[in-house]
N, C-alpha and C positions, 0 to 999 in steps of 0.2 A: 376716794372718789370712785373706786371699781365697786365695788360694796352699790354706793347709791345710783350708780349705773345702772347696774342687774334690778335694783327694786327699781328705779323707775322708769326703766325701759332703754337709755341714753344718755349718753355721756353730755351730750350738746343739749337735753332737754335736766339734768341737772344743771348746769353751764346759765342757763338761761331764767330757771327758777331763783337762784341764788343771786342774781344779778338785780330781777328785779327786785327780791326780797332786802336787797340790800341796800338800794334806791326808789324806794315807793313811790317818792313824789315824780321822779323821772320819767318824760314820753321818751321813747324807745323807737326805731325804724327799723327795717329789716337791714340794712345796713349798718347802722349801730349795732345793730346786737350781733350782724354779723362778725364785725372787726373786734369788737370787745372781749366776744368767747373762740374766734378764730375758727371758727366754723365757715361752711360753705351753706349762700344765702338759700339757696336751694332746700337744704335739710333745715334751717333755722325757720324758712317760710311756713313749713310742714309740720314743728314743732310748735309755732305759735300760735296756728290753726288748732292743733290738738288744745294746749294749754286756755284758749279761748273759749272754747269750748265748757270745759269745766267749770270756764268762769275764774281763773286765777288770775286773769287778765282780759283788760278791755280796749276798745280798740278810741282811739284821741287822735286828735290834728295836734300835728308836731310842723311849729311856724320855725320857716328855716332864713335864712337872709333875704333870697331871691322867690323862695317858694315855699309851698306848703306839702305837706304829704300825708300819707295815714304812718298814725305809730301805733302804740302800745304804750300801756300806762299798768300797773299792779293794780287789783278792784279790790281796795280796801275791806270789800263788804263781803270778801270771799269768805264762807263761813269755814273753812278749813286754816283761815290762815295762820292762826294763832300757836296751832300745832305743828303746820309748816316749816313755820319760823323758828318756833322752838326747837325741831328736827333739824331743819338744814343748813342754820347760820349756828346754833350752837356744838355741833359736832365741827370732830379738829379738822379744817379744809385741807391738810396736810401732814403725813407722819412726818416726825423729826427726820427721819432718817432719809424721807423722801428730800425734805428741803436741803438736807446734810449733802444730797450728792448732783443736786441742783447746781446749787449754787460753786460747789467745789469746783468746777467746769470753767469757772471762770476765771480761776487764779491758783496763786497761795492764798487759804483764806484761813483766817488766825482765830477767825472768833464770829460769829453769828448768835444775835439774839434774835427771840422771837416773843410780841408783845401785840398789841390793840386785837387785832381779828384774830390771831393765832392761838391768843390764849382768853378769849371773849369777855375782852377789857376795851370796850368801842370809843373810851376814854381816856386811850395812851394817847402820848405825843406821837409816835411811829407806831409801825408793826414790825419795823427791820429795820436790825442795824445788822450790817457785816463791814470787819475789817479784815482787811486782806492787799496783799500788794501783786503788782502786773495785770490790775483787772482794766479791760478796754470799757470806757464807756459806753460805746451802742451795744456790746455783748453784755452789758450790766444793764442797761436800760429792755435788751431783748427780751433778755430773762423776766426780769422784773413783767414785760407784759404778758409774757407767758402762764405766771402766776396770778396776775388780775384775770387774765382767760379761767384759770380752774378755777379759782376763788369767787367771780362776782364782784369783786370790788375794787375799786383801783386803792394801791396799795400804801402809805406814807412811809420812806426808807431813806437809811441814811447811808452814805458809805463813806469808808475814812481809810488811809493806809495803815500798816498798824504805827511807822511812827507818828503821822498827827493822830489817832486816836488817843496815845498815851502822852500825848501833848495837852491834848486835850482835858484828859482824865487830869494832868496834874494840876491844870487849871482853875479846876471844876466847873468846865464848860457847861451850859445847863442844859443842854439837846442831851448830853449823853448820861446827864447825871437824871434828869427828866426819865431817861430809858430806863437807866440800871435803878432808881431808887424807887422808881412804884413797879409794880406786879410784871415781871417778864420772866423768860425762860431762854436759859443758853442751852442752844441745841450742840453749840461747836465751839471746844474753850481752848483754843491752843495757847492763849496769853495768859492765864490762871488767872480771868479777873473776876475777884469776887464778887 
């Protein structure tokens, strides 16, 4: 992410390009897009402005229960986009090593795969499985949106202790066998599973 900072200027205005790259048909508000990439609306306002600009996005009526208000939509028609997308949804949104000490934050953690956006297979069942035991769920769910904030996208994850994972495993549960038997990659193998 520091890499595509310095080329495009900010971290919050990469944050914001990936997001809607990654939800094209989605209207967007300054508020959304505030909470999603954890930015402050202030700077978000100032990047959308830029980004509109160019034309990478356009401005739509976002119908909300009670009201309406202006959002933002991705402009399909942007003639850069194709390049774009190629550039910033297929580069890795995270080093292993960075996810390796993410996550470790949260517990013992025995085993983390990495699959669907991580390894640009938009086709998996998940993008994360981690096993591991002592992890608090809102510190497992914080994370988890900490990473939708860098990444753009909200994320599909599973989590398991490592005894029901290997519960699971002798089962052949099919969330996990789903994960391990098409295209994914362990960042972190403390249970040696192949």
């Amino acid at each position: 992410m520091e890499t595509l900072s310095k080329l495009f200027g900010s971290e919050n205005k990469v944050k914001i390009m990936r997001l809607f790259l990654f939800n094209p048909e989605k209207v967007f508000d300054i508020k959304d897009i505030s909470e999603r990439i954890q930015a402050d609306p202030t700077k978000v306002r100032k990047e959308m402005s830029i980004l509109e600009k160019t034309g990478l996005v356009k401005r739509r009526m976002l119908q909300k229960k009670k009201s309406s208000s202006q959002g933002y939509i991705l402009d399909t028609q942007f003639s850069y986009l194709l390049p774009l997308q190629n550039f910033l949804i297929n580069i890795e949104p995270l080093h292993p090593k960075e996810i390796i000490r993410k996550i470790s934050k949260l517990g013992s953690i025995k085993l983390i795969v990495t699959a669907g956006v991580f390894i640009q297979e938009p086709e998996s069942r998940a993008d994360l499985l981690i096993v591991g035991d002592g992890v608090k769920k809102m510190a497992l769910e914080n994370m988890m949106k900490t990473l939708e904030s860098e990444i753009g996208k909200e994320l599909r994850y599973a989590y398991f202790t490592a005894e029901d994972f290997k519960y699971r495993l002798s089962m052949c549960d099919k969330l996990t066998r789903d994960i391990l038997d098409y295209p994914h990659r362990k960042v972190l193998n403390k249970l040696g599973v192949i």
